[in-house]
C-alpha positions as CSV (number, residue, x, y, z in Angstrom):
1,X,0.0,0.0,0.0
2,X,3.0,2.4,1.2
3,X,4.5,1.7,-2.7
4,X,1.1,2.6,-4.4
5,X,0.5,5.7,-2.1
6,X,4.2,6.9,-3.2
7,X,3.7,6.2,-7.2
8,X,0.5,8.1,-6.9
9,X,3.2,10.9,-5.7
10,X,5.3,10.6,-9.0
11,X,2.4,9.8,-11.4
12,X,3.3,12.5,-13.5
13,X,7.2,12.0,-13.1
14,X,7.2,9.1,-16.1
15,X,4.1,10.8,-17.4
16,X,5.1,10.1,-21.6
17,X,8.8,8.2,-21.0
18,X,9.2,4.9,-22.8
19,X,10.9,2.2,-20.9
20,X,12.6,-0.9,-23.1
21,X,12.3,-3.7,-20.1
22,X,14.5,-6.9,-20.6
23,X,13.4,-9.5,-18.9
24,X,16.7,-12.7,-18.8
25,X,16.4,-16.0,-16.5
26,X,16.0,-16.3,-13.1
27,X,13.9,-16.5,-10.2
28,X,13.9,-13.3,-9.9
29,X,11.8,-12.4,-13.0
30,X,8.1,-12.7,-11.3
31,X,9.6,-9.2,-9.9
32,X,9.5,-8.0,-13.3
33,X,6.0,-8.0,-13.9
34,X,5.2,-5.8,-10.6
35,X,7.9,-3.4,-11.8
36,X,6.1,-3.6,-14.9
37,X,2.7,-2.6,-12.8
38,X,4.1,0.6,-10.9
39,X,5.4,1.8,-13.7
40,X,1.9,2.0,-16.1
41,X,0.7,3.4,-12.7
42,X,3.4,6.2,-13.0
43,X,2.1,7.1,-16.4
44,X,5.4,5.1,-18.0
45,X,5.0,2.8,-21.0
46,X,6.8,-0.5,-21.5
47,X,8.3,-2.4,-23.5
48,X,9.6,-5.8,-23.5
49,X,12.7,-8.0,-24.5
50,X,12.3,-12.0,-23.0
51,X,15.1,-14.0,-23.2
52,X,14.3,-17.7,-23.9
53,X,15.6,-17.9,-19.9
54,X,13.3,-15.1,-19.2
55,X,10.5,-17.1,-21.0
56,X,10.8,-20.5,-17.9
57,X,10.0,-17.7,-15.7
58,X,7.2,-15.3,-16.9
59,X,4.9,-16.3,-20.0
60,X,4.7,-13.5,-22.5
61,X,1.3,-14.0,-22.1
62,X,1.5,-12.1,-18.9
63,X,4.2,-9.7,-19.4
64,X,2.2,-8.1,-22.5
65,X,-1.3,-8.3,-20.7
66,X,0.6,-5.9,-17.7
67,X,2.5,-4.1,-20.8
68,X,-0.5,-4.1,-23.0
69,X,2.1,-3.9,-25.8
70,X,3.3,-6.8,-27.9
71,X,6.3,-8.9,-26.6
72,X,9.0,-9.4,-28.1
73,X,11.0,-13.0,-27.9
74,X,12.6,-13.5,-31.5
75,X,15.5,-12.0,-33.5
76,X,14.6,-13.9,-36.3
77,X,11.0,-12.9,-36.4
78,X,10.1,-12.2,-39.4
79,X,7.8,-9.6,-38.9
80,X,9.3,-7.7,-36.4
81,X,12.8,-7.5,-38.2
82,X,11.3,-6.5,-41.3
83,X,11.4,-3.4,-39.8
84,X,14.5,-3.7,-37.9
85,X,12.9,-4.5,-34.9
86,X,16.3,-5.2,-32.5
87,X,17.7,-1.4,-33.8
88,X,14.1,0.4,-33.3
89,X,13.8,-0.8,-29.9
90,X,16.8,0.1,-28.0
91,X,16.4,3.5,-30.3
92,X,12.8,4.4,-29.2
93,X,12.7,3.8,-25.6
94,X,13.9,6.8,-22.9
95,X,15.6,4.2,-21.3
96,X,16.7,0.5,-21.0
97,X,16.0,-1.3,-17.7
98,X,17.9,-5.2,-17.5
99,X,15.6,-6.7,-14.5
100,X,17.3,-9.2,-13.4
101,X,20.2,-9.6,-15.4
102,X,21.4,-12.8,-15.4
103,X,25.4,-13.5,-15.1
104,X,25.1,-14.8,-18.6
105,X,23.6,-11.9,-20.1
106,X,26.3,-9.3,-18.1
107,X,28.6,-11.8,-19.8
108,X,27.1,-11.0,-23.1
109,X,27.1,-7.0,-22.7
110,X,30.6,-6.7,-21.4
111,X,32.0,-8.8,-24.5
112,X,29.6,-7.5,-27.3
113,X,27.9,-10.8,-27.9
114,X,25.0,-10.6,-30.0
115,X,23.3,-13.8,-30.6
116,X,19.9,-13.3,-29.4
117,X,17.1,-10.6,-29.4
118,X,18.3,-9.3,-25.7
119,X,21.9,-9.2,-26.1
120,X,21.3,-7.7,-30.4
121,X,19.4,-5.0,-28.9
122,X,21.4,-3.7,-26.4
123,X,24.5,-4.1,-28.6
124,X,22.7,-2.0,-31.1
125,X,21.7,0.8,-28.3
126,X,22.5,4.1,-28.8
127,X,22.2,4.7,-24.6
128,X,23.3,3.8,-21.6
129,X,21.2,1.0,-19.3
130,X,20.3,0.5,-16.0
131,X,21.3,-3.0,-15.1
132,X,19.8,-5.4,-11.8
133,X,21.6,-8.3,-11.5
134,X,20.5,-11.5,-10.0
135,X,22.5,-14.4,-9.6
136,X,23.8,-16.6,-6.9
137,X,26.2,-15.7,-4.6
138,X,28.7,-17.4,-5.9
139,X,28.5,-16.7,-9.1
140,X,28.4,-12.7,-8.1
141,X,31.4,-12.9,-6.1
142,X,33.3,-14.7,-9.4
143,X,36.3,-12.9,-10.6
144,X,34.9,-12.7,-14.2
145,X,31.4,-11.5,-13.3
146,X,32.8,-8.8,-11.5
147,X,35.3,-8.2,-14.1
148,X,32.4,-8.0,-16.5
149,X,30.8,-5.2,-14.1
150,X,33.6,-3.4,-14.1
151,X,33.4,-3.4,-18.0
152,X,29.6,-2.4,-18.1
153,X,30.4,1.0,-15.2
154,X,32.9,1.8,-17.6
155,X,31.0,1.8,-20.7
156,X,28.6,4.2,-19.1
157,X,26.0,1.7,-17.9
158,X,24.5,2.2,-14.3
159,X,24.8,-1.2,-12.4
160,X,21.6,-0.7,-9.4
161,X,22.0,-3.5,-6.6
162,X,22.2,-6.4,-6.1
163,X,21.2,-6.9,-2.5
164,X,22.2,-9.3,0.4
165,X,19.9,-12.3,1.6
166,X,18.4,-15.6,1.2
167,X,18.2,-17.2,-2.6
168,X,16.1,-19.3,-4.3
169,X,19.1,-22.0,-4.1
170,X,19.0,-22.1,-0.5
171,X,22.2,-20.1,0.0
172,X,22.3,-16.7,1.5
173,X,24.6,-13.6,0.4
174,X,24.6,-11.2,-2.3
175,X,22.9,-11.7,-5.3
176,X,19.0,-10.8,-5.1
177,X,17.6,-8.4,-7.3
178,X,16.8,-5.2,-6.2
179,X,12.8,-4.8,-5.6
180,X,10.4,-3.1,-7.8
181,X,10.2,-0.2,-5.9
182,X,13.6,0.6,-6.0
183,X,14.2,0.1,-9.5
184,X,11.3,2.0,-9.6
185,X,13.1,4.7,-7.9
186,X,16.6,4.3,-10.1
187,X,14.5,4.7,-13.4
188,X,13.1,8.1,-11.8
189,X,15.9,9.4,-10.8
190,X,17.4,8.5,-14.2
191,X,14.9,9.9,-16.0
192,X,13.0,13.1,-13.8
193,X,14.6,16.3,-12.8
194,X,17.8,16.4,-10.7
195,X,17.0,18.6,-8.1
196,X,20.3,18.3,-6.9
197,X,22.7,19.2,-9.8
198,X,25.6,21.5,-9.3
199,X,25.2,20.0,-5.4
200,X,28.4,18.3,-3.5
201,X,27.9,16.1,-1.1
202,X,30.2,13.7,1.4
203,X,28.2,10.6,2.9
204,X,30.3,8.3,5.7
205,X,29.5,4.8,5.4
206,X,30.2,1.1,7.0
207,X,32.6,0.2,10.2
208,X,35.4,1.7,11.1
209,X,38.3,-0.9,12.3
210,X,41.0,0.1,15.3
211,X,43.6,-2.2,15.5
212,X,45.0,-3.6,18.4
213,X,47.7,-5.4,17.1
214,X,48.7,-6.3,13.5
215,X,45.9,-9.0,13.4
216,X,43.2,-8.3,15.8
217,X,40.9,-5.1,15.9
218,X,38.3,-3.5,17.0
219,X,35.0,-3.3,14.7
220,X,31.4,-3.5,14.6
221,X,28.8,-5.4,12.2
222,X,27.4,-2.1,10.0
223,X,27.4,-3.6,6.6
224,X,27.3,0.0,5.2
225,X,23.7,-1.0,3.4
226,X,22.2,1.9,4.7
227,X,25.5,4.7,3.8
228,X,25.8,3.2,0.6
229,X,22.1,3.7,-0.1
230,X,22.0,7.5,0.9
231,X,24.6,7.9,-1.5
232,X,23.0,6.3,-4.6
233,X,19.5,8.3,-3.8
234,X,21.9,11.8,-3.9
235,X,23.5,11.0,-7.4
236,X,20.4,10.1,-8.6
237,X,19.2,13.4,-7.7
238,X,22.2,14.9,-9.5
239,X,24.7,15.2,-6.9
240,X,27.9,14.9,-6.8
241,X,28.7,12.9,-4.2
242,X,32.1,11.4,-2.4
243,X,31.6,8.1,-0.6
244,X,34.0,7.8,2.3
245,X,33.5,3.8,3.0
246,X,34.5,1.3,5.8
247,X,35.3,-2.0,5.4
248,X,32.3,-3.1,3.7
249,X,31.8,-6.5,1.1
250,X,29.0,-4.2,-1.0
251,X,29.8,-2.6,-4.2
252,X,30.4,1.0,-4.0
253,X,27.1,2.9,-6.4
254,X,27.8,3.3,-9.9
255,X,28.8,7.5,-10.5
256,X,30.1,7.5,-6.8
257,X,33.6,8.6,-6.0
258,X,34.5,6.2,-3.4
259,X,37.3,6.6,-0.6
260,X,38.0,3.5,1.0
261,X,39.0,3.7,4.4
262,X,39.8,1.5,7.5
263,X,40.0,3.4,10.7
264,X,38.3,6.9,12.3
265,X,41.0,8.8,12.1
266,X,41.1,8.1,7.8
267,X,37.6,8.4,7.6
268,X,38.0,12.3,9.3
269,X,41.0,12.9,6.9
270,X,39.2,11.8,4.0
271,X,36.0,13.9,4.6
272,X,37.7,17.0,5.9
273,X,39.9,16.4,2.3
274,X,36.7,16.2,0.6
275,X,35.2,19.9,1.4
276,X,33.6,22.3,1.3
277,X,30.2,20.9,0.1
278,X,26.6,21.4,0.3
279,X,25.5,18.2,2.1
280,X,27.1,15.9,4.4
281,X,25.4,12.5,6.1
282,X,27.5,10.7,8.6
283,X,25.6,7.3,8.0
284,X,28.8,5.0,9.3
285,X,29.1,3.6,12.6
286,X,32.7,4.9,13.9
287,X,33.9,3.1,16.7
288,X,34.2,6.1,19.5
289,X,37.2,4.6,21.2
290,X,40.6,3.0,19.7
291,X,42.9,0.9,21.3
292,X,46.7,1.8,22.0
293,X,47.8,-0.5,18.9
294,X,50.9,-3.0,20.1
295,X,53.2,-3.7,17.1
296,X,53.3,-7.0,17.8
297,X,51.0,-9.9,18.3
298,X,49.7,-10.1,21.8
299,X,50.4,-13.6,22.6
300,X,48.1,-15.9,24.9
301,X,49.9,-17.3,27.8
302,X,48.9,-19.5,30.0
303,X,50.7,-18.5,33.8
304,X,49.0,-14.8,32.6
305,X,45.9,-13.0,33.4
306,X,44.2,-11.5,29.9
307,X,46.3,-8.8,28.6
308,X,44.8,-5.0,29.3
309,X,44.8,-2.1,27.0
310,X,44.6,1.5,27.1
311,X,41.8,3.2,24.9
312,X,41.8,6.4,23.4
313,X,39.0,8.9,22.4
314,X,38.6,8.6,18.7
315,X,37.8,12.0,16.9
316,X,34.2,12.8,16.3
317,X,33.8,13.5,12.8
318,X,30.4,14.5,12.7
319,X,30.8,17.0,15.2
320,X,33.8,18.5,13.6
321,X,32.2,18.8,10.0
322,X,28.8,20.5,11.5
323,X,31.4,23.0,13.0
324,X,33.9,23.3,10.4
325,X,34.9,26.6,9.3
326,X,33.7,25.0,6.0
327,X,30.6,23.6,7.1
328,X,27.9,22.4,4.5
329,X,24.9,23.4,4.6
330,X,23.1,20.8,5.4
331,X,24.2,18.1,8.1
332,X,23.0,14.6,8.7
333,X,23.8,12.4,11.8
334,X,22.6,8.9,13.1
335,X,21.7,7.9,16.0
336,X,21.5,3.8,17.2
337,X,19.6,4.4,20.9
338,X,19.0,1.5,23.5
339,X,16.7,3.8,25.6
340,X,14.8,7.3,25.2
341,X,15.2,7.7,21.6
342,X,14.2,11.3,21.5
343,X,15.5,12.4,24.1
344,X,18.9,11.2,23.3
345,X,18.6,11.8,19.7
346,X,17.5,15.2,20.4
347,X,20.2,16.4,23.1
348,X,22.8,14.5,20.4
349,X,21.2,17.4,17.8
350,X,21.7,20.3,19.9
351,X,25.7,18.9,20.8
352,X,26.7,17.7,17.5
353,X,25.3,21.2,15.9
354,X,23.8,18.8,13.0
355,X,20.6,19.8,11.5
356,X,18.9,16.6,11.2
357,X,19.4,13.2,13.0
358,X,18.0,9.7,11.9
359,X,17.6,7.8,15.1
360,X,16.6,4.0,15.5
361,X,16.1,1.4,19.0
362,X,18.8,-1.0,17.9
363,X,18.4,-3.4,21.8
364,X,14.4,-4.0,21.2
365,X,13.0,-7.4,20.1
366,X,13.0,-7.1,16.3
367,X,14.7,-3.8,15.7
368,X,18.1,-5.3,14.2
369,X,19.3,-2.7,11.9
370,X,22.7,-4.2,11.6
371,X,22.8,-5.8,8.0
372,X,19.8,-5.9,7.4
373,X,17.9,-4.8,4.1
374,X,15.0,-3.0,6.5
375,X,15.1,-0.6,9.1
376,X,12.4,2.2,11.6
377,X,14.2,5.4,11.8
378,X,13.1,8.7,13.4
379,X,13.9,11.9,11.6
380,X,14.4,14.3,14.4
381,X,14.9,18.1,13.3
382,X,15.2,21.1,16.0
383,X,11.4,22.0,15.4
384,X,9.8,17.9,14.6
385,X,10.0,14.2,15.4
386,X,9.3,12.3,12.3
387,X,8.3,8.6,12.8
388,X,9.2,7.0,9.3
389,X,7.3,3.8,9.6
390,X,9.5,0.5,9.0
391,X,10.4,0.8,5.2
392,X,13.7,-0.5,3.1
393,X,17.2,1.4,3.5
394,X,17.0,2.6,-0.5
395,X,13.0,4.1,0.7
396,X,15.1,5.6,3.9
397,X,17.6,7.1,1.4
398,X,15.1,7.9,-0.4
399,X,12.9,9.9,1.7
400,X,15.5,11.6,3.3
401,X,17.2,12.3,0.1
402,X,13.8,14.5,-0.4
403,X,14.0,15.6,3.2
404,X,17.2,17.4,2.4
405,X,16.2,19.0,-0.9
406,X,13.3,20.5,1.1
407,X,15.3,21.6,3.3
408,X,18.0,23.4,0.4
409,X,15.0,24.7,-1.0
410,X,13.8,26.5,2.1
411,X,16.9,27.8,2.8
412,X,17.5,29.3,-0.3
413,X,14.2,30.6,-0.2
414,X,15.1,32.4,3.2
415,X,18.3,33.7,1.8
416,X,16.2,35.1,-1.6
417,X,13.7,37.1,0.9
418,X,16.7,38.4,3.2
419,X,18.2,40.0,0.2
């Protein structure tokens, strides 16, 4: 219901665009047909490509019935390639959406294969595409499927997930397609206005890890889902945006410049290096404390007691952008609370100097945010508490993607009446 209520939103935001859909093997392709669905709602039309693998999945029966355009299966059809069918369709369409991508067809793309309908089309395309693979985790994780990404970002394509979690296979990891609704969300930020153009913005994502000797440290389990989110919703709204990453095992989003980074110390020198710019969200959990690091391996003994160490205060780096002599305009912070939320959340507002916080109960039963590809955040402002009901981490980035361009607009509207 909360997806239908926010496509009535951006009705008029696909209003006329043509979408080329291809739709390869896998599991995942039932998704394809509710992508299919929001996107008719949003005033988009679609078309269709179905790979033979596509065709074990979804019938074109009922891809053209939620289309209500003809689908097409067949280079060799005669009637469609009379008129040059592969060439007119990648030609006519305002953009080409691959969901789910299959590692076959990646393969394809990277090496300009073009021995079916799918793969002929997309050879022949005179734009770039916006690609959701889907694949098991092991075959993600291979060398030469990520070698093939690598190929695809370079050629200009836009790779969009995939996500972490359980697979049709019975194996868990990364590999599932991205949902509908936030495909949904890449094809309008792809396509619609970029609200956010000529914008810089720095987002801190993942862990931070404090060694203690050369092989042990001190971490913590962000997987950086939520970071590396916030950062794809600001370049699809045009930003500019530098990603200043922990040790994380997702891939950074396509169009980001990505710092990669181990301790809190980095992650400060890599941000303060990165400004001045107009936004800033500290989305990564930085470890607050780091151990006096031994150069050697403590070793266990047996006649000792467990070895001690001495803890230093790490530096807080939101608290020293928000007061930074080049300070953005707008600044983000998190909050993970055990006990009185807003309270907490709200008293962290006023001492960091931020100017919004996203706060979530992290010791409740059933409020692991950790990893996962949910999460229930508060957006808490100096005037409002915001409950944003339970929703993904892309809707999260999302909505507070549009939180902050609310917030731009009303402060250049300010500055326009002051002068």
């Amino acid at each position: 219901a909360g997806l239908f209520l926010y496509i009535e939103r951006m009705t008029k935001m696909l209003k006329d665009k043509s979408i080329l859909l291809v739709i390869s093997g896998g599991i995942a392709a039932y998704k394809s047909l509710e992508l299919i669905r929001v996107i008719k709602k949003a005033g988009g039309s679609v078309r269709c490509i179905l790979t033979k693998g596509g065709e074990q999945f979804v019938t074109p029966l009922s891809v053209s019935a939620l289309c209500e355009e003809e689908v097409y299966t067949d280079l060799r059809s005669l009637k469609d390639e009379t008129e040059m069918g592969h060439i007119r369709l990648s030609r006519e369409a305002d953009i080409i959406v691959i969901a789910p991508a299959t590692a076959n067809l990646i393969a394809q793309m990277a090496h300009g294969r073009a021995d079916d309908l799918a793969s002929t089309a997309l050879l022949a395309s005179d734009k770039p595409a916006l690609i959701a693979p889907a694949m098991n985790v092991r075959m993600w994780e291979n060398p030469a499927t990520q070698e093939n990404i690598t190929k695809l970002t370079e050629y200009g394509h836009t790779i969009i997930g995939p996500n972490e979690g359980d697979m049709a296979c019975g194996e868990y990891g990364m590999g599932r397609m991205l949902e509908p609704d936030e495909i949904f969300d890449a094809i309008v930020g792809t396509l619609g206005k970029k609200p956010l153009a000529g914008k810089t913005a720095i987002v801190t994502s993942g862990p931070t890890f404090e060694a203690i000797d050369p092989v042990r440290f001190i971490g913590n389990r962000s997987s950086g889902k939520q970071g590396h989110a916030i950062a794809a919703a600001l370049k699809l709204a045009g930003a500019d945006v530098t990603l200043v990453a922990g040790p994380v095992s997702i891939p950074a989003p396509a169009g980001v410049k990505t710092i990669n980074i181990e301790t809190a110390q980095q992650m400060l020198e890599a941000c303060e290096n990165a400004l001045p710019a107009d936004i800033a969200v500290c989305a990564a959990a930085v470890s607050d404390w780091a151990p006096k690091q031994h150069d050697q391996k403590i070793k266990k003994r047996d006649d000792t007691s467990p070895p001690s160490t001495e803890l230093n205060e790490n530096p807080d780096i939101l608290k020293t952008i928000a007061n930074h002599k080049n300070r953005p305009e707008i600044v983000v912070g998190f909050a993970a609370e055990t006990e009185n939320l807003e309270d907490n959340a709200k008293a962290k507002l006023s001492r960091k100097n931020c100017d919004i916080i996203l706060a979530n109960l992290v010791a409740q039963e059933g409020a692991e945010i950790f990893g996962k590809d949910q999460g229930h955040v508060y957006c808490i402002t100096p005037s409002s508490v915001d409950n944003w009901q339970p929703m993904s981490k892309s809707a999260i980035a999302k909505k507070l993607t549009d939180t902050i361009i609310n917030s731009l607009n009303n402060t250049e509207t300010l500055k326009s009446a002051a002068e």
